[in-house]
Backbone as JSON, one array per atom type, in Angstrom:
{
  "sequence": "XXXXXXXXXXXXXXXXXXXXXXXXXXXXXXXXXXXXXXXXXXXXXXXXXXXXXXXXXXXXXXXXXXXXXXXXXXXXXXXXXXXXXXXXXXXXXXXXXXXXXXXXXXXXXXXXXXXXXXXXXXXXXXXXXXXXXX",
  "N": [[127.32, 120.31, 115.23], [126.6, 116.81, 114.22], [127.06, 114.6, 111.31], [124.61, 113.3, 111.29], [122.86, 114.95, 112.29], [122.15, 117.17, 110.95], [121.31, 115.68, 108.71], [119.08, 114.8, 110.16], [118.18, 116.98, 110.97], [117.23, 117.94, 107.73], [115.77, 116.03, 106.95], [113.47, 116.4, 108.44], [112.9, 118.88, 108.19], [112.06, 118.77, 104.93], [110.33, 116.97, 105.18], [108.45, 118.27, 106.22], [107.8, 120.7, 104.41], [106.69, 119.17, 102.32], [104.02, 118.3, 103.42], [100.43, 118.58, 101.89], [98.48, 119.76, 102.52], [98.55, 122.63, 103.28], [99.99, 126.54, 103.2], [103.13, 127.03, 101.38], [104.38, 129.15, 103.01], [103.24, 128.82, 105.65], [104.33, 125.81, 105.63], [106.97, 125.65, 105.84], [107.06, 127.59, 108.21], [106.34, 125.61, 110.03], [108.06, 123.84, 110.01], [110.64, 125.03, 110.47], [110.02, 125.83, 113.2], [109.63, 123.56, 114.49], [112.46, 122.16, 113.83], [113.44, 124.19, 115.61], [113.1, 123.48, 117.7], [114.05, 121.51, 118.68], [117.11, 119.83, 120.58], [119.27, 120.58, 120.47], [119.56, 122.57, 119.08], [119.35, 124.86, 121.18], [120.99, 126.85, 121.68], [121.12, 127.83, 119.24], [121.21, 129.7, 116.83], [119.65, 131.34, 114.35], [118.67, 131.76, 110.66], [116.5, 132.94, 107.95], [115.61, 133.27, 105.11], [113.22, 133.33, 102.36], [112.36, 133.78, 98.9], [109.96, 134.01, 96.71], [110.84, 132.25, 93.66], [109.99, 133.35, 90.75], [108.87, 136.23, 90.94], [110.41, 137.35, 93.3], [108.82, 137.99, 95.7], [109.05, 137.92, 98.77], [108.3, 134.91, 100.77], [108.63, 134.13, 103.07], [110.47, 134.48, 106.4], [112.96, 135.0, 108.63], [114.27, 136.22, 111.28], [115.6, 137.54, 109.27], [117.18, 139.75, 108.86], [119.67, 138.95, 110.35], [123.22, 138.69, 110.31], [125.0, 135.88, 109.5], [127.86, 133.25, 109.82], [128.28, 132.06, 106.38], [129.2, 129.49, 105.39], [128.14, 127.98, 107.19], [125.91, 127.78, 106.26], [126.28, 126.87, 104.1], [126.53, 124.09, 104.76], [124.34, 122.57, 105.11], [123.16, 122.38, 102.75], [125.39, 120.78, 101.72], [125.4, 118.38, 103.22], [122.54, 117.42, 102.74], [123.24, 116.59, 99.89], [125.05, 114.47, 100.29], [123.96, 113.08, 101.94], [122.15, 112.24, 99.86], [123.33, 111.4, 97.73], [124.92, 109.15, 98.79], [123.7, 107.57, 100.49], [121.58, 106.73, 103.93], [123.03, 105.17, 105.52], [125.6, 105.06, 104.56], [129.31, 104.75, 105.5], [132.26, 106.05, 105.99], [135.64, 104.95, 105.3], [138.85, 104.21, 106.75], [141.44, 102.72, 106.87], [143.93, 100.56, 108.7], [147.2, 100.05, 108.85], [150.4, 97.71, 109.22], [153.71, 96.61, 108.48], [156.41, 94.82, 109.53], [157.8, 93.69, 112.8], [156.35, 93.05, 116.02], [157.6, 93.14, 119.14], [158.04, 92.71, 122.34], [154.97, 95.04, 123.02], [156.41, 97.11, 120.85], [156.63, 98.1, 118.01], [158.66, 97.57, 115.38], [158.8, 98.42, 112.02], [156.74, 99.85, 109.77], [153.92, 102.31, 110.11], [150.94, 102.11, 108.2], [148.43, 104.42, 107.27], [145.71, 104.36, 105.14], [143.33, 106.17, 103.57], [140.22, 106.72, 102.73], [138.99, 109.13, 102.66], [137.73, 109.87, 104.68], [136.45, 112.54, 106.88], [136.4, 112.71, 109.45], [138.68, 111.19, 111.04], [139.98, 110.54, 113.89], [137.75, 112.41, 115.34], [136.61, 114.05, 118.18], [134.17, 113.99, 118.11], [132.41, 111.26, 117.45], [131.31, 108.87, 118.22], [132.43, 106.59, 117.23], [135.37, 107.24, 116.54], [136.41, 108.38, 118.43], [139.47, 109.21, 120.44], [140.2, 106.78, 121.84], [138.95, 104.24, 120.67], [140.15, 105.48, 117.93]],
  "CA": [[126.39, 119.23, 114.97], [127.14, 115.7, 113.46], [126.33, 114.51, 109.87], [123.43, 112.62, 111.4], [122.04, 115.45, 112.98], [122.09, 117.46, 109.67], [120.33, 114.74, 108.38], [117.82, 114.7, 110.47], [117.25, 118.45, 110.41], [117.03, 118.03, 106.59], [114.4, 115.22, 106.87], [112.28, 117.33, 109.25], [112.38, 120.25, 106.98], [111.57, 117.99, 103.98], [108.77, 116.51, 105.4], [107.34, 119.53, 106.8], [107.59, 121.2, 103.06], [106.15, 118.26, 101.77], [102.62, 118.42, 102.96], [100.19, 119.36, 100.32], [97.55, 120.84, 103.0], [99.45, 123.86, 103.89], [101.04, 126.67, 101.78], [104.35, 127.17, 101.36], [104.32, 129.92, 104.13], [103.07, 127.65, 106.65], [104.76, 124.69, 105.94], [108.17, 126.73, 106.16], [106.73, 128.24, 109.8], [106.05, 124.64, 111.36], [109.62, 123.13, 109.84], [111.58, 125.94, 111.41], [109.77, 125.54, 114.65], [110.33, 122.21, 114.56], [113.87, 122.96, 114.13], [114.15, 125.25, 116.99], [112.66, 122.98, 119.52], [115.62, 120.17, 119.11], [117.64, 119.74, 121.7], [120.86, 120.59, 119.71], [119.65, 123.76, 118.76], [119.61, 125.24, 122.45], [122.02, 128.01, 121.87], [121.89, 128.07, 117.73], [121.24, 131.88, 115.66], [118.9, 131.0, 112.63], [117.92, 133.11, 109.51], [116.21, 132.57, 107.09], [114.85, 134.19, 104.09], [112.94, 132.67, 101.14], [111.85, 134.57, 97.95], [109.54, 133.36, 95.54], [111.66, 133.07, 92.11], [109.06, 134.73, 89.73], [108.87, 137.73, 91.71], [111.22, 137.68, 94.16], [108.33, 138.76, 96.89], [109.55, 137.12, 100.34], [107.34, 134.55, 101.45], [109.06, 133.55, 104.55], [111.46, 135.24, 106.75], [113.39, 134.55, 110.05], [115.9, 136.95, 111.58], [116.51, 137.77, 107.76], [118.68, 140.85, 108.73], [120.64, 138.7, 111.25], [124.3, 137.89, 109.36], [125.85, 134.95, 109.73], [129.0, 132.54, 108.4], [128.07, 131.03, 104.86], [129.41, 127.86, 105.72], [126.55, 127.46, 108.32], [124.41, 127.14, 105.4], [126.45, 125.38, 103.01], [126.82, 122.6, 105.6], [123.06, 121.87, 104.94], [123.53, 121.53, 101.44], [126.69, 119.29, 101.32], [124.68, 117.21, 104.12], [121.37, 116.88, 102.14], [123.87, 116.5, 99.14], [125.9, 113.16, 100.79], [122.62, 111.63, 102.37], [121.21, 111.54, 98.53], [124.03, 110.22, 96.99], [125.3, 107.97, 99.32], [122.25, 107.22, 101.47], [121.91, 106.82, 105.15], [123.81, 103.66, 105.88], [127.3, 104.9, 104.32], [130.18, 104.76, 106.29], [133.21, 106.13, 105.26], [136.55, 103.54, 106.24], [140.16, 104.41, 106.8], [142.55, 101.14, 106.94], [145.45, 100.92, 109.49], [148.29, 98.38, 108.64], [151.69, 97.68, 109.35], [154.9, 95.62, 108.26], [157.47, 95.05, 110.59], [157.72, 92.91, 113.48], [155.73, 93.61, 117.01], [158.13, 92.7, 119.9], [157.74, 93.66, 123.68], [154.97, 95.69, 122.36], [157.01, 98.15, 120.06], [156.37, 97.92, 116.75], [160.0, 97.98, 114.63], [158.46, 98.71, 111.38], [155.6, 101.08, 109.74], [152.59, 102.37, 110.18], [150.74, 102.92, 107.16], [147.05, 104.95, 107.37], [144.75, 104.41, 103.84], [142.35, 107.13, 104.05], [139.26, 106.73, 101.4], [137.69, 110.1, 102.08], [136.7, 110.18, 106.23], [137.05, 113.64, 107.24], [136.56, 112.49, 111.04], [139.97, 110.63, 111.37], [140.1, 110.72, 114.81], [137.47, 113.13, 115.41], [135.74, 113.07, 119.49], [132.67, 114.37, 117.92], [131.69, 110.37, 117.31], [131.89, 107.84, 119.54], [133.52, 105.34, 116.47], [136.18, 107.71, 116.0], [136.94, 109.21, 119.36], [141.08, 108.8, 120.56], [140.27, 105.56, 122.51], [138.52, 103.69, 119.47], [140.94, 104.69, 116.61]],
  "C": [[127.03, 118.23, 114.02], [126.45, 116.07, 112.09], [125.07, 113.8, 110.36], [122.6, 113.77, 112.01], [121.57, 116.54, 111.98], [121.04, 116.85, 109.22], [118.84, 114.27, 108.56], [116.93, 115.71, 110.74], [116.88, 118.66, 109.08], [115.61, 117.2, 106.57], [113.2, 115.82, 107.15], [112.04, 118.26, 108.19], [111.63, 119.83, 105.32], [110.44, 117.88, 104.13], [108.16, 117.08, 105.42], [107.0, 120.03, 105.61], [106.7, 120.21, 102.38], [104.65, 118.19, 101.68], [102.15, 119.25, 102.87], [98.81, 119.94, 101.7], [97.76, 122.09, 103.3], [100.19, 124.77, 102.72], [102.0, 126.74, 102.17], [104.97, 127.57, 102.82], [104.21, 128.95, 105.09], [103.95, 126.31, 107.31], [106.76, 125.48, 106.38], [108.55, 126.99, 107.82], [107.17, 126.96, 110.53], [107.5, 123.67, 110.98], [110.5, 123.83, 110.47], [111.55, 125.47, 112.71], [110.06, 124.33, 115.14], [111.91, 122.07, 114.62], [114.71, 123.17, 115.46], [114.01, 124.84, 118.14], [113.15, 121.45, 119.99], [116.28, 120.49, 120.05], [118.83, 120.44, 121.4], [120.61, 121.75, 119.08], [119.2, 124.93, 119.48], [119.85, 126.54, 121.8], [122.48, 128.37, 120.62], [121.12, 129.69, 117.36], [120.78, 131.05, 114.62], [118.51, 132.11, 111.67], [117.88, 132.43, 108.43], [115.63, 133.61, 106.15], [114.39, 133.72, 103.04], [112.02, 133.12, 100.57], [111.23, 133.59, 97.26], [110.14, 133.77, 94.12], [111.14, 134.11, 91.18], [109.45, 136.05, 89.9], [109.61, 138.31, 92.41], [110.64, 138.48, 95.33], [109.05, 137.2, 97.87], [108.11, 135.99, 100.56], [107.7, 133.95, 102.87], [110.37, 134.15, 105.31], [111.78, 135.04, 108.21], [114.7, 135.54, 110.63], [116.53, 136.79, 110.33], [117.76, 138.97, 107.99], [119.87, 140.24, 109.62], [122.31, 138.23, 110.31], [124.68, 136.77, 109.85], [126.8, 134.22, 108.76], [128.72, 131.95, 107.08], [128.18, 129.94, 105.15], [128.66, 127.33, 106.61], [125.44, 126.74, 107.54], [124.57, 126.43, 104.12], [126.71, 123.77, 103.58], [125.57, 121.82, 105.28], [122.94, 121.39, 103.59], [124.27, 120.84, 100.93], [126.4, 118.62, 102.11], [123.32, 116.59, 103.34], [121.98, 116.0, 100.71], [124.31, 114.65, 99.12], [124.62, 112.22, 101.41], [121.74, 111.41, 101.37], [122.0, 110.73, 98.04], [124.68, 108.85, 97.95], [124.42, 107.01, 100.25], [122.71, 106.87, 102.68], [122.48, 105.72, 106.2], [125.32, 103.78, 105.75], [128.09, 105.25, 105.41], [131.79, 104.83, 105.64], [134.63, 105.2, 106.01], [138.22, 103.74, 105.97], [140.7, 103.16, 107.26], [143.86, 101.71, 107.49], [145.82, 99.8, 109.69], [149.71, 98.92, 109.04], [152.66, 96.86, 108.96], [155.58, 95.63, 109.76], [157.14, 93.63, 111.59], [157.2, 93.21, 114.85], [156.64, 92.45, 118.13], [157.66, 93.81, 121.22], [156.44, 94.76, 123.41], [155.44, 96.81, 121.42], [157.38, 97.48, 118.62], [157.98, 98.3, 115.68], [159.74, 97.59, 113.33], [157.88, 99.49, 110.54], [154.41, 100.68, 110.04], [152.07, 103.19, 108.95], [148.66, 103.04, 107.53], [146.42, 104.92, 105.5], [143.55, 104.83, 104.21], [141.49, 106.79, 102.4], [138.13, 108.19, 101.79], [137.37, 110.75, 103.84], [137.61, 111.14, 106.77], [136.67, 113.62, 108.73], [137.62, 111.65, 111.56], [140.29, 111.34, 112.71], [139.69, 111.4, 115.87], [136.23, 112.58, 117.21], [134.53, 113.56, 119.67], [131.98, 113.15, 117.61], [132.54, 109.15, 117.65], [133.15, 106.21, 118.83], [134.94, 106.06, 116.51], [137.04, 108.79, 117.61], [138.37, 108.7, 119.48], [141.14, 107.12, 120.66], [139.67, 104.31, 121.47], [139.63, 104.09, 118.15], [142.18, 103.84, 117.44]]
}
């Protein structure tokens, strides 16, 4: 899944937590489900588990014994993370220059890449960044 799609499973889950008619439990239930009935999460493995701190009784639970990778679920928090601080407009921007002279096309000079950060450099998970676009 993209960073926008992150994003917009974070929103959903937000929102859903958010309203105040519902408890916790509930709102939990209908954000999951919501969740599960994206298009993009076809063929995904979820678990969840969420304790109340005080006590540490469960109030919500999803294929809690199922294991899965860590990084599944730190992806959601370095996605909710980057769409607070940077908000949902940023665009990260790699610069591609050269010296030299461009004859016959063939470039008899360099190529220099200035990367500020975009960990999709060339990536054909988004349509700016697929082969044929960089």
């Amino acid at each position: 899944m993209n960073m926008k799609t992150y994003n917009l499973i974070t929103v959903l889950l937000l929102t859903s937590l958010l309203s105040a008619a519902q408890t916790v439990t509930q709102r939990l239930d209908k954000a999951v489900k919501l969740l599960q009935q994206d298009a993009q999460m076809k063929h995904a493995m979820m678990s969840l588990y969420v304790v109340e701190t005080a006590t540490g009784k469960p109030i919500y639970a999803l294929n809690e014994q199922l294991g899965l990778a860590p990084a599944s679920t730190q992806k959601l928090f370095t996605s909710v993370a980057v769409f607070e601080l940077l908000g949902k407009d940023f665009k990260y921007k790699t610069e591609v220059g050269y010296d030299g002279n461009i004859s016959n096309g063939i470039l008899k000079g360099n190529i220099y890449i200035v990367g500020y950060g975009d960990p999709t450099l060339g990536s054909w998970r988004f349509v700016q960044t697929k082969r044929d676009s960089v």
